[in-house]
N, C-alpha and C positions, 0 to 999 in steps of 0.2 A: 282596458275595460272601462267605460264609461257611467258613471252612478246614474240610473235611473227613478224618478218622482213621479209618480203620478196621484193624481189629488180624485177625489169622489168623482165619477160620472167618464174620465176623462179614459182613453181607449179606442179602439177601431171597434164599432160593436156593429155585429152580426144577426142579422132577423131571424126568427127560426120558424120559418114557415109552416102554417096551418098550428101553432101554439099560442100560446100568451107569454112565450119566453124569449128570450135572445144568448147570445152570448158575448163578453167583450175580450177582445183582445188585448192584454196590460200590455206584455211585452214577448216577443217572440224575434226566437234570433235560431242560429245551430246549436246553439249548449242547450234550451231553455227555453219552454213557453208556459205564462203564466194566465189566467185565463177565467171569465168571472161567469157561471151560468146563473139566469135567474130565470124562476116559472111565479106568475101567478098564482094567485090561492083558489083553487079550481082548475089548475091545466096540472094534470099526474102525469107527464109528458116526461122523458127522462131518451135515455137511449138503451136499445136492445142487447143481446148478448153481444158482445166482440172480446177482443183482441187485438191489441200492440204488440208484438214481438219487436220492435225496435227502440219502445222507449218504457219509461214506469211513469205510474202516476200516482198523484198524489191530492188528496180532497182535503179541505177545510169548510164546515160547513157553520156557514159564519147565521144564515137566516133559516127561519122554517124549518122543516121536517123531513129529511131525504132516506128512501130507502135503496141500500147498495145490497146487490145478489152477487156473491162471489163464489161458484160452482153449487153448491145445496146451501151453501148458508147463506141465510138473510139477517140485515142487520139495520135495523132503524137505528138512524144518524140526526138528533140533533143538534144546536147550537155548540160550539166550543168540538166539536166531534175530527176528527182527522181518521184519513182511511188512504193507507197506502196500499197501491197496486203495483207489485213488482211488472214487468214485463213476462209477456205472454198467456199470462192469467185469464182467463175469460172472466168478464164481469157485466155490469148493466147495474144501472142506477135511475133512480127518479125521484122526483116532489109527490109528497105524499098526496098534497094539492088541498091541505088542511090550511093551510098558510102563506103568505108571500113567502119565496124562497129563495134563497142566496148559495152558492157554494165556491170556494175558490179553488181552481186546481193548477198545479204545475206537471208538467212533461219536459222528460228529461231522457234523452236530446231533443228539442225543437222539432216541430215539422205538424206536431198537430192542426196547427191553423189553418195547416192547404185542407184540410179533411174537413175542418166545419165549413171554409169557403164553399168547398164541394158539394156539401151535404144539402148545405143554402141552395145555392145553383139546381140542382137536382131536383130540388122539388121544386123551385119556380120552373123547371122544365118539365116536371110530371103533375099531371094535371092533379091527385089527391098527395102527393110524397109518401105514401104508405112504401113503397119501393123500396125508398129507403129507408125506413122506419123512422121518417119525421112528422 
């Protein structure tokens, strides 16, 4: 296994169409993807109810104001905050849009990344990305 560095800004980052947010890719491999989303102060842009049954997640929310719904509970998340999702869990999260906002997440096993590539793609292929709730 190889140590990996990366310094502020540095990443594969991802546009996220029709938002004021992106997301960047730190590092992504089969064990493990690490993964930086940011919104605007003003875009409450987040993503919808899902599920992973193949991996957990895991939130650090390092900027702003993030709200996580996990079945009836809601839970405002900010600074310093962590929020794990085991696997299978249905969940949905967002920028409360109070503030620039930061959150770092890992996924464990890897494979998230094909999913936001996707997600990307999808809306530059649908004309408003409401489809997929981007």
């Amino acid at each position: 296994m190889e140590v990996v560095v990366l310094r502020r800004g540095a990443g594969r980052v991802i546009p996220r169409p029709m938002t004021l947010g992106s997301v960047t890719i730190k590092i992504a491999d089969e064990t493990s993807a690490i993964f930086e989303t940011r919104r605007a102060a003003g875009d409450t842009g987040g993503s919808g109810p899902q599920s992973h049954p193949g991996f957990d997640e895991t939130f650090y929310v390092v900027a702003g104001e993030w709200e996580f719904v996990v079945g009836d509970r809601r839970v405002v998340a900010e600074p310093g905050t962590v929020v794990h999702l085991p696997r299978g869990i249905f969940h949905g999260f967002r920028s409360t849009g109070r503030l620039d906002g930061t959150i770092l997440g890992i996924a464990v096993p890897g494979g998230i990344e094909d999913l936001f590539e996707e997600a990307a793609q999808a809306a530059d292929d649908d004309e408003d990305g409401r489809r997929h709730g981007i």
